[in-house]
C-alpha positions in Angstrom: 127.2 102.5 134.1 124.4 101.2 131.9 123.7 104.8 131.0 126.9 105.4 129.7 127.3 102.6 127.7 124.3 103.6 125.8 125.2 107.1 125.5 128.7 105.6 124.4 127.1 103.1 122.1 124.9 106.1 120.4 127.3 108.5 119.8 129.8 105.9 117.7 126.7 104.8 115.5 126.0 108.2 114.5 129.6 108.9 113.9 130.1 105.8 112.2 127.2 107.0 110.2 129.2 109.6 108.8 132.3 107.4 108.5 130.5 105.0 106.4 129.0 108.2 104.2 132.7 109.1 103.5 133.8 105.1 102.8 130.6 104.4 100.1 131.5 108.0 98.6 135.1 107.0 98.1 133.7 103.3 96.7 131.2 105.1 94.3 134.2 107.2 92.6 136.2 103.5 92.2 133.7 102.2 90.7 132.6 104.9 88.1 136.2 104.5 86.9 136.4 101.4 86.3 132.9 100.7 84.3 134.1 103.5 82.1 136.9 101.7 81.2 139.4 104.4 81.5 142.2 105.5 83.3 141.8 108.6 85.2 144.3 110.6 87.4 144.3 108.9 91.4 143.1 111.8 93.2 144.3 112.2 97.1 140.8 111.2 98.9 138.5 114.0 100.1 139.8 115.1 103.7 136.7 114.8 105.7 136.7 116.6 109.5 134.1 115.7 112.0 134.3 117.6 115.3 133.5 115.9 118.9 132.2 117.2 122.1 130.8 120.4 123.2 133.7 122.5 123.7 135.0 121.6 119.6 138.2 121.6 120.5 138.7 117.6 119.2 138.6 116.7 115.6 138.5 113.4 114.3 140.0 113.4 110.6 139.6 110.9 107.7 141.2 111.0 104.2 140.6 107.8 102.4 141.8 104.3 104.9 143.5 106.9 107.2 142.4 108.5 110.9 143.9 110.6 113.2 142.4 112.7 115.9 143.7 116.3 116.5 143.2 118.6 120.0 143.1 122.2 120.0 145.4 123.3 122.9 147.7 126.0 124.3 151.2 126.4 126.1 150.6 126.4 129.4 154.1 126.0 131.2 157.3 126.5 129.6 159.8 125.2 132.7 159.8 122.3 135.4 159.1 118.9 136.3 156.0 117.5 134.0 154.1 114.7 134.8 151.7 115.0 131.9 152.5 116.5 128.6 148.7 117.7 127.8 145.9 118.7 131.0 142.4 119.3 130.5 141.6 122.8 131.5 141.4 123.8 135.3 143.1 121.1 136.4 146.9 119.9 136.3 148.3 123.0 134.2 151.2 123.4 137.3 152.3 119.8 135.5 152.1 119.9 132.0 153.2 122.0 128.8 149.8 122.0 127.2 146.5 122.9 128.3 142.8 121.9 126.6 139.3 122.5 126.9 138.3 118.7 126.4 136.0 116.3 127.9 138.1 113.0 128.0 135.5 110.8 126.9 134.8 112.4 123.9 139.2 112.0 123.5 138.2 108.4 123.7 136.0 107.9 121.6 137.9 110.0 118.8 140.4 107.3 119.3 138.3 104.5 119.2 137.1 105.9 115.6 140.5 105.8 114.6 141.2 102.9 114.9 142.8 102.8 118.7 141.8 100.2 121.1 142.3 101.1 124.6 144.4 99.1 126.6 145.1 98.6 130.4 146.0 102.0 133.1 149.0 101.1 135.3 148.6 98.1 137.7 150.3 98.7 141.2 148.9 95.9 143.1 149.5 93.0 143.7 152.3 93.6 141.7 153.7 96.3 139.2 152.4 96.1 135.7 153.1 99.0 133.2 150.6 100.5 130.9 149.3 99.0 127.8 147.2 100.1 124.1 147.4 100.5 121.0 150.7 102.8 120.4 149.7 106.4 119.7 152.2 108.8 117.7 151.8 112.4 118.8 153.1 115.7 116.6 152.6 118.8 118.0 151.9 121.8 115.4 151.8 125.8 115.8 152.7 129.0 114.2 156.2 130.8 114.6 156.9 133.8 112.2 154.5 133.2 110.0 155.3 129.3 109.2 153.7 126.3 110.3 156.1 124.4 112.4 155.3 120.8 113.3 157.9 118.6 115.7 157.9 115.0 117.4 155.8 115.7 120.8 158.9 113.7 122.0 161.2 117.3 121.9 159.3 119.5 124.3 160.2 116.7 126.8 163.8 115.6 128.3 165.6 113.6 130.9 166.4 115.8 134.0 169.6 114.3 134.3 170.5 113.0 130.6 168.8 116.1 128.5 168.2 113.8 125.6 164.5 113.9 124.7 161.3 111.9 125.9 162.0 108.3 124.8 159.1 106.8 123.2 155.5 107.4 121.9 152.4 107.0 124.1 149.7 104.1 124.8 146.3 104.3 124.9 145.7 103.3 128.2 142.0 103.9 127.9 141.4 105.7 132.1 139.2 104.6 134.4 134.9 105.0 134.8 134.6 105.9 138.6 130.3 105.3 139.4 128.9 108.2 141.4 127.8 106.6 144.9 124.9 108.6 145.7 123.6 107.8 142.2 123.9 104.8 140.5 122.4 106.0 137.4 124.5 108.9 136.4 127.3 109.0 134.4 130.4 107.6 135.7 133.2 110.2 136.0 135.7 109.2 133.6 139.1 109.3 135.7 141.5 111.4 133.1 139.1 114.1 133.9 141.0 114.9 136.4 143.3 116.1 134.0 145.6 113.2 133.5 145.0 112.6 129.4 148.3 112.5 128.5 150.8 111.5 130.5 154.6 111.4 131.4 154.4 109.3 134.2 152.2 106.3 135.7 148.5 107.3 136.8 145.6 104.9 137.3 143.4 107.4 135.6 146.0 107.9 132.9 143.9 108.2 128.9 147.4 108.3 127.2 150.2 107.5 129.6 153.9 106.0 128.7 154.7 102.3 128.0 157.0 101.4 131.0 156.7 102.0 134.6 157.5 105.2 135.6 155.7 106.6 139.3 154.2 109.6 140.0 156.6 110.0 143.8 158.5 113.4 143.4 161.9 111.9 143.8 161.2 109.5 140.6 160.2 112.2 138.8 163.0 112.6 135.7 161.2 114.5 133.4 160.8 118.1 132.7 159.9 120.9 129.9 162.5 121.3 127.1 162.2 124.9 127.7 163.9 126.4 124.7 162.0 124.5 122.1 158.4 125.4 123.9 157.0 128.6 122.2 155.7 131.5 124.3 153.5 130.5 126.7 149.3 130.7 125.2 150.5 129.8 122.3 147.5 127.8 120.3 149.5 124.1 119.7 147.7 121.8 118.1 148.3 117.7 119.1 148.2 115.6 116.2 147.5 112.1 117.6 147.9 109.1 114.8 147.1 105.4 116.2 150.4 103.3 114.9 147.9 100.2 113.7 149.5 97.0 113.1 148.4 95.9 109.3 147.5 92.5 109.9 149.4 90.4 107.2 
């Protein structure tokens, strides 16, 4: 556990590194400005990309006081009952419309950079407690006839029974750290890893999962794929995921 932490701790100080190259940059330009005494043109700020992981598949993205993390992923399933909108790869794709190469603890941290604090996974005992975070607002963008399409994550999921689309955004639920017995000091195995990182229904290893209580039992399942709005199946989708911070007044 201590070995993570410290692997954990190292990674956001480099990254933070960067972040804080990209914050005294932006400060630099202010000031130049104003000691000239002139008014120049407000520029958008410099889009700055900083890719996590191994597999590069997660970007974390900053332009100016703004984050957002984005995944690379494909169309996996078009039709059926979901329990997770996005799966890490070799793992859940029966379940869920999108499919990633990702490591979930790099998806954490990315989050955490952006401003996300993870909350609480699903409580079931001693009694029921939903899932709780920071709120996290999730686009979906691809390609269709040579235009960029982008659409609320929200329409690629709907009621079974109602057809009206996925209710609310997600929460950043944070998953769980699971210490290897044999081996005290490896890595934990972070829970979502299983391929629970964003979900449509309650998991105790949830990394995104859905503000209310909803179980995972087959006859509470009420979701499913909005099949006519999901593109061909391998299509490359990528999840825009933008933490809805509350500016403190």
């Amino acid at each position: 556990m201590r070995l993570y932490r410290y692997t954990f701790f190292f990674a956001a100080i480099c990254i933070a590194a960067v972040l804080g190259c990209v914050a005294n940059s932006d400060e630099r330009q202010s000031t130049a400005a104003q000691d000239s005494g002139e008014k120049k043109e407000v520029k958008p700020a410099e889009t700055k990309k900083v890719e996590m992981g191994k597999q590069k598949n997660i970007i974390l993205e900053i332009q100016g006081d703004k984050r957002r993390v984005l995944i690379k992923s494909e169309v996996c399933l078009r039709e059926g009952l979901l329990e997770q909108l996005l799966t890490k790869k070799g793992t859940k794709t029966h379940e869920a419309v999108l499919v990633a190469d990702i490591d979930g603890r790099d998806l954490h941290l990315a989050l955490t950079l952006a401003g996300a604090e993870p909350g609480k996974v699903v409580q079931f005992r001693p009694k029921l407690v939903p899932p709780s975070g920071t709120a996290i607002k999730i686009t979906l963008e691809y390609e269709a006839k040579g235009k960029t399409v982008r659409v609320p994550a929200q329409q690629w999921i709907r009621n079974l029974k109602s057809k009206k689309d996925f209710p609310t955004d997600w929460v950043f639920a944070g998953s769980t750290l699971f210490p290897d017995p044999q081996n005290p000091k490896a890595l934990p195995f972070y829970g979502a890893n299983h391929g629970d990182m964003i979900c449509v229904v309650n998991f105790e290893t949830s990394l995104l999962d859905v503000p209310f209580l909803n179980t995972k039992d087959n006859d509470d399942l009420v979701y499913e794929a909005n099949t006519e709005r999901i593109p061909a199946l391998k299509t490359p989708v990528t999840l825009i995921l933008e933490p809805v911070i509350d500016k403190k007044k």
